[in-house]
N, C-alpha and C positions, 0 to 999 in steps of 0.2 A: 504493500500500500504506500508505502513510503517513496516508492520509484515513480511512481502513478500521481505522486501526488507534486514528487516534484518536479516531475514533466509538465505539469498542470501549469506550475508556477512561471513558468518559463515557456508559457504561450505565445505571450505577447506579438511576437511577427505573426504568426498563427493567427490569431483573433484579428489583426490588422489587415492582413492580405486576405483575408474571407470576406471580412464588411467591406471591404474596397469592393470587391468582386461582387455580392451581392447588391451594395446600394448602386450601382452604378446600372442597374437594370431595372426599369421601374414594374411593377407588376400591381398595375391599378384596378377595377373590377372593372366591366362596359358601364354598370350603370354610374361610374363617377368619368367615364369618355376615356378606359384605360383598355388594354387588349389583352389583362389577364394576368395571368401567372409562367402562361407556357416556356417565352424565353428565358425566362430565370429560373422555373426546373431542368432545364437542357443543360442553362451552363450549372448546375450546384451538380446533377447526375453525370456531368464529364467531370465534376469537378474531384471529387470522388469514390469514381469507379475503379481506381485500382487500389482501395484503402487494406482490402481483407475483407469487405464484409459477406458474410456466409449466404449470403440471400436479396436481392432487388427487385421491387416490386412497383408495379407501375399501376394507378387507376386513371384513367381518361375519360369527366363524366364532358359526354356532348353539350355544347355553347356554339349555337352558329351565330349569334349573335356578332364574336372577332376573328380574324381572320384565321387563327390556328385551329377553330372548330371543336375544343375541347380543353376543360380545367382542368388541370393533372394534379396529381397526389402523390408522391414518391415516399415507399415504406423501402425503408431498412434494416437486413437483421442480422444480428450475433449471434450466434448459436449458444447456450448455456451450459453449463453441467447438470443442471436439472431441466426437464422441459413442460413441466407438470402446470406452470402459469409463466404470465410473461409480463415486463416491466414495459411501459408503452412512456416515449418522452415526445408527445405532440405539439410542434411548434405550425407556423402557417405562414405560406410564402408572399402573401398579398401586403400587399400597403396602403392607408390611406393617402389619395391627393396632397399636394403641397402645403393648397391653402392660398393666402396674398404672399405672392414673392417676395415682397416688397419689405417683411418682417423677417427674412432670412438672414445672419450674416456670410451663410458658407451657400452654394451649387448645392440645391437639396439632393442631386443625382450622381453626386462624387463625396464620400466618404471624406472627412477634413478630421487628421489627427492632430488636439492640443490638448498634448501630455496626459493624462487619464483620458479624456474625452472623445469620440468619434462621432464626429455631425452628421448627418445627413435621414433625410425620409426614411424610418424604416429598421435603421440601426440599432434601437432600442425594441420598437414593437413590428416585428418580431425576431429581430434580428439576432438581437443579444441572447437570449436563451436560446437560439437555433443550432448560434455558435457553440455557448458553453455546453450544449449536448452531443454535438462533433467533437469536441476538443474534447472530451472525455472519450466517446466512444473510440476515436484515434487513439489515445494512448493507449487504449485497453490493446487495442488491435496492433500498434507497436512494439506491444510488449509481450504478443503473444499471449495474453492473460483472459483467460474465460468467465466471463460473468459469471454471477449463480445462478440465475433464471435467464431465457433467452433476453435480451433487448431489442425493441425495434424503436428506432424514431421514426418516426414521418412526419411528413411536409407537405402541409394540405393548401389545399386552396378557398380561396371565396370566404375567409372568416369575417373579414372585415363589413360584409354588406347580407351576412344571415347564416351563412354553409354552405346552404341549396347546391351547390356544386361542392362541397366538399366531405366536410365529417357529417353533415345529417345526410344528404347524399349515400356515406358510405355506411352509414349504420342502419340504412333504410333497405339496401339492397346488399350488402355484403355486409351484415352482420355478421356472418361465421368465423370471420378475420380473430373475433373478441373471445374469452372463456370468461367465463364468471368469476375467476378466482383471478386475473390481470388484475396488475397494480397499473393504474390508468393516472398518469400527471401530466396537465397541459399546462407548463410554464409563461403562460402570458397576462402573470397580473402580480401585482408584489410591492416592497416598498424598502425604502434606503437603507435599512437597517436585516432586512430578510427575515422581518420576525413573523409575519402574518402569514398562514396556511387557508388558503380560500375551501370554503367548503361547501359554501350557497351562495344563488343567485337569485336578485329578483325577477320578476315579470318583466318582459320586455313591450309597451306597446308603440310603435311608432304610427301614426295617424295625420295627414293630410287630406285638409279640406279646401276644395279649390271653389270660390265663392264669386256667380257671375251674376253682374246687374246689368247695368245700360252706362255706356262710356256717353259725357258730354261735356263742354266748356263749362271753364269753373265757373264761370258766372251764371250759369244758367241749371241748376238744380232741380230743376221745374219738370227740366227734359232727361235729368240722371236717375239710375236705381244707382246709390254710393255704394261699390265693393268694398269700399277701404272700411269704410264706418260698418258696415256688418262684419266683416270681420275685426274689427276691431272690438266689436262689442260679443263675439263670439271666442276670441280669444280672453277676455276677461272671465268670462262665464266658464270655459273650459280650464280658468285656472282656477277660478275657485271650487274646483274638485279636490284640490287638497285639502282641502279646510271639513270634508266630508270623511273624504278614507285618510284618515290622521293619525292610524296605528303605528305604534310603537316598536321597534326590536332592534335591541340591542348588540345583536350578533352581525348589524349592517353596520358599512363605514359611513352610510347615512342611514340613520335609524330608521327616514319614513317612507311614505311613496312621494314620488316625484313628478310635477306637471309641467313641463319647461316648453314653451313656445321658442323655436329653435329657426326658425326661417319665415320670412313673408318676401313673396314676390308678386310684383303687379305690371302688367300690361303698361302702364303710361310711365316717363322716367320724367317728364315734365310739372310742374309745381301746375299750371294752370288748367287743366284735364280731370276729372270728375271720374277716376277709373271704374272700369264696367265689370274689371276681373282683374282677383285676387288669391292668391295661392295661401293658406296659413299651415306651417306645421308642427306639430307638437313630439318631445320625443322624454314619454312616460315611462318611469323605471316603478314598478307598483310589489309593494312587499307578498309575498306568494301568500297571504293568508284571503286576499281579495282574487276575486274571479275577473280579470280580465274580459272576458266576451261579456261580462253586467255593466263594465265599466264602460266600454265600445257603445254598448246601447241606450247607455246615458247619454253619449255623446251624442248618438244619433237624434234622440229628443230636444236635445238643445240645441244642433245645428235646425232641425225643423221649426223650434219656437222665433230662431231669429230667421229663417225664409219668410214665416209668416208677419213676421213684425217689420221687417225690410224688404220686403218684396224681390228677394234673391232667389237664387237657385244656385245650391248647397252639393257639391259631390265629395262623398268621403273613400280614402283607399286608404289601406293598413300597410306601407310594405316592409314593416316588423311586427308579428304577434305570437308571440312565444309565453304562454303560461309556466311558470318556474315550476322543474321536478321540487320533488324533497331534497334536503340538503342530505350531502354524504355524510353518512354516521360519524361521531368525531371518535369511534374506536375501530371506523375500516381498519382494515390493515395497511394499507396504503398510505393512510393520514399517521400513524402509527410509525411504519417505516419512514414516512418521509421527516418526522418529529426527529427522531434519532439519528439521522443523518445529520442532520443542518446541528442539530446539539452537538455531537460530534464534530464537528467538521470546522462549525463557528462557535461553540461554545454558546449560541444563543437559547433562552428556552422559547422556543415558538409557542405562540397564541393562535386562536383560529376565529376566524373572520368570515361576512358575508358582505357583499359589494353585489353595484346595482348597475355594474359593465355586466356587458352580452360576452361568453365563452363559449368553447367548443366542448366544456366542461357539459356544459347543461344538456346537450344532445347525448352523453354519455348517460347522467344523471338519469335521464326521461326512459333509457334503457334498463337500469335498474344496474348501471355499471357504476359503483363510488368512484368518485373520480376527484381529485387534489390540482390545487392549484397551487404556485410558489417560485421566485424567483427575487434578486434583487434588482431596484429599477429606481431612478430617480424619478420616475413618472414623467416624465416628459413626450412620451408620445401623443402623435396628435400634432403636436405644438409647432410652429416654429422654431428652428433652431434643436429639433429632436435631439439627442446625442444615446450614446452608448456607454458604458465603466467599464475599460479595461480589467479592473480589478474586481466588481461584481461578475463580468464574466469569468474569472480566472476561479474567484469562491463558489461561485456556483457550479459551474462546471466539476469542480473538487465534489462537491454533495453527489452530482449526476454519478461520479465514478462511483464513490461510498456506496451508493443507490444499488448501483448495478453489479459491485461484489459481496455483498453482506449478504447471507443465509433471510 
């Protein structure tokens, strides 16, 4: 363990020329105007295909939507000493969008190293945990050293904008891949310290209401149905849901549910134009003790009270609605295992947590597979100026090994 771990330590080129290589390939979904994931599993599968590993696995679910016709999934395996269950380290190759450029200091799409730090779209989420589960599984394979139970990682696609092409995809139709007794961790949530083990999710609902009236000159009101003023007063109304489902739980990083109006878009960019059509959307994280589809139909009654009081016409589409499993038992085995690692390893005693980000956890969860979450991350994905930790990829990476040789 000592040889393994201090190859670990001694990453650093390793963890550098991998984020170089991966961030410089953007892999954005179509629906944010991206063509996917395909180029960037091409280059990570030449990247290493002649590492040792006992087994490569390709899924290609169909997207004719971009031009390569298909999302890909790339599993990998080590073979164990025992083969009775399997350690599963699921990271995902997709990236959100930029954002405004204009907030960047580095080329979101070239990796920029300063001294701990690596910039770029993608580096941290999912990058960084993608790495420190390579750079683990390489040295195993370096060193000729055999896990205890098989290992596979994979590198899925589409997490970023639902699954639908990826892990619910493959649990939908390749579920036989899993056994019940897999220790199932998708490292893409965590926090600076590495103390938090995710083990619940809330509901996801995401909800867009596109609200159209009658476009005319501002000065003439006489001849407008006002977009903007109906939803404006439909967005008030669809926040005050929270003040209704305003339960409590303490095991979220936000204890409650959440109503956030997250985008309006209109037809007119002009101050003097009376917009006729208005786009609002809301993006709901709701604590699983509330039924999502009662919540939807709330909303449905109060998009209809304001059609009738403004004389609009109201369309609603969902395109996130995912009801939260049960959280994974906090004595799986997995949460268990993955406790005594990170205590080993870092000396930390980890605490367990739920958060009201969307995982690829939850499609596990819904299976009835316990499934752990855990990584160190300064949270900056998303953001501007993303960046990556050298040195949390180097500790974590250390646990993945611990992970994959411990009985």
């Amino acid at each position: 363990m000592k040889r393994i771990l201090d190859q670990i330590e001694n990453g650093r080129d390793f963890i550098i020329e991998l984020q170089k290589g991966l961030t410089r390939i953007p892999a954005i979904a179509p629906e944010n105007g991206g063509e996917g994931e395909y180029d960037k599993f091409i280059w990570l599968k030449n990247y290493i295909k002649d590492w040792g590993f006992d087994k490569t696995e390709e899924i290609l679910v169909p997207d004719l939507r971009i031009a390569s016709g298909v999302r890909p999934t790339l599993i990998t395996t080590i073979n164990g000493i025992c083969s009775e269950k399997t350690l599963w380290l699921i990271t995902h190759l997709d990236v959100v969008p930029v954002g405004e450029i204009a907030l960047w200091d580095t080329e979101p799409f070239e990796a920029v190293v300063d001294g701990d730090k690596i910039f770029g779209r993608g580096t941290e989420d999912n990058q960084q945990s993608l790495v420190s589960a390579l750079l683990a599984a390489k040295t195993l394979l370096d060193n000729r050293i055999k896990p205890h139970y098989d290992v596979k990682l994979v590198f899925v696609a589409d997490e970023e904008v639902g699954s639908g092409y990826g892990i619910d995809w493959i649990l939908k139709n390749r579920v036989d891949l899993f056994k019940k007794d897999d220790l199932i961790i998708t490292p893409d949530v965590g926090d600076p310290d590495g103390r938090y083990i995710e083990i619940a999710e809330k509901s996801i609902l995401w909800v867009e209401f596109k609200i159209v009236g009658e476009q005319s000159h501002g000065s003439r009101p006489d001849k407008a149905i006002n977009a903007a003023r109906a939803s404006s007063h439909l967005a008030i109304r669809i926040d005050n849901l929270r003040f209704k489902y305003n339960g409590i739980d303490d095991l979220y990083d936000v204890p409650y549910s959440t109503f956030e109006p997250t985008r309006r878009a209109s037809a007119v960019t002009n101050i003097n134009t009376i917009p006729g059509e208005e786009t609002l959307a809301f993006d709901c994280r709701i604590l699983p003790q509330y039924n999502i589809l009662e919540i939807l139909e709330e909303m449905k009654k109060i998009a209809s009270s304001v059609e009738t009081e403004f004389g609009v016409k109201i369309t609603i589409t969902t395109p996130q609605f995912l009801q939260a499993p049960p959280p994974t038992p906090e004595n799986a085995e997995v949460v268990v295992k993955l406790k005594n690692s990170i205590k080993k390893i870092t000396g930390t005693e980890p605490e367990l947590t739920g958060i009201g980000g969307g995982t690829v956890a939850a499609y596990f969860r819904m299976k009835n597979f316990p499934a752990a979450l855990w990584s160190t991350v300064d949270n900056t994905m998303h953001s501007p100026n993303e960046y990556s930790s050298i040195k949390n990829t180097i500790k974590d990476a250390k646990v993945f090994a611990d992970l994959m040789t411990s009985e």
